[in-house]
N, C-alpha and C positions, 0 to 999 in steps of 0.2 A: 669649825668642822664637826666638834663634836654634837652639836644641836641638829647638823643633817644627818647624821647617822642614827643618830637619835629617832628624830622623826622617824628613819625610812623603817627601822624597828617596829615604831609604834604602830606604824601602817601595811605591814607585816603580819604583827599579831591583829589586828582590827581584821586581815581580810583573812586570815585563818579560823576565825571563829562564823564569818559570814558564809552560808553552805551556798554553795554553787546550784543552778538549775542545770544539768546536764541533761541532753538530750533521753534518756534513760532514763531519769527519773519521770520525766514529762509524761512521757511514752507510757508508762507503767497506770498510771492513774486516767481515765478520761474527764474532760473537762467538765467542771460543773453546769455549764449551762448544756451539754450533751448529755447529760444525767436527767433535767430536767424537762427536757423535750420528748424523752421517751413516753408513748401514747401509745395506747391498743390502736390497731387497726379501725375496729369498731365503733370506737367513740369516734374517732375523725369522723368517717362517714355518716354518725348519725346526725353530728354538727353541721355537716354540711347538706345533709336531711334537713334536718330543721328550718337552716336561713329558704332551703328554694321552697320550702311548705309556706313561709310566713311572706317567703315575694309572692307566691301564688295566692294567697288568702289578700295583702293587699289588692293585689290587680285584681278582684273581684269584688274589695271593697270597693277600689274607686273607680268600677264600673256600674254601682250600685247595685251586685246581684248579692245582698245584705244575706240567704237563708244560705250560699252557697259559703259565703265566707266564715258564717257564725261557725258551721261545723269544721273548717279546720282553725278556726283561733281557739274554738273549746278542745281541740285535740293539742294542739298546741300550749293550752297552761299548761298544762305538766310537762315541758318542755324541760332538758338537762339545763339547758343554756337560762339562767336566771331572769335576763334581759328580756329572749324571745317571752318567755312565760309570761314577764309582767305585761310586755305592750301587746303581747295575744290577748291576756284577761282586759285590759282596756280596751282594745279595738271590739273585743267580743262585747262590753256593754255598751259601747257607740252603735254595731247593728243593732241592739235588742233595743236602743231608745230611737233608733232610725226606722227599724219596723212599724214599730208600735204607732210614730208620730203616720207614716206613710197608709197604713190599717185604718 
């Protein structure tokens, strides 16, 4: 008997040193991934600028109207969005080598 009182002891101090998550502490702090999410207004919207500029400059690339798309993929490399910029500065030298060959 003395080995279980023992234990319930040791299991005792174990869970006195382990702090509790109590509703209040939780509360107090917000979570890390709601920390992370916070976005200007602004930037959303220009991101979502950006993808319908580069649907619209496709669907004029593969309608073959090459002079109309060049001007927004060249407005487009400077794009925030890293991604849109590279594949605008690519699509942008696919017209200029589809013009020229077309000329």
């Amino acid at each position: 008997m003395a080995t279980n009182s023992m234990a319930a002891k040791k299991t005792k101090a174990k869970a006195a040193r382990i702090p509790l998550r109590t509703a209040a502490r939780t509360a107090a702090k917000p979570a890390a991934k709601d920390r992370r999410n916070v976005e200007r207004p602004d930037a959303q919207t220009s991101r979502v600028r950006e993808l319908d500029d580069y649907a619209k400059a496709m669907e004029l690339f593969a309608a073959r109207k090459y002079e109309s798309a060049e001007s927004l993929f060249r407005q487009l490399g400077a794009a925030a969005n890293i991604e849109i910029a590279h594949a605008a500065r690519t699509r942008l030298l696919m017209c200029q080598q589809r013009r020229r060959v077309s000329d």
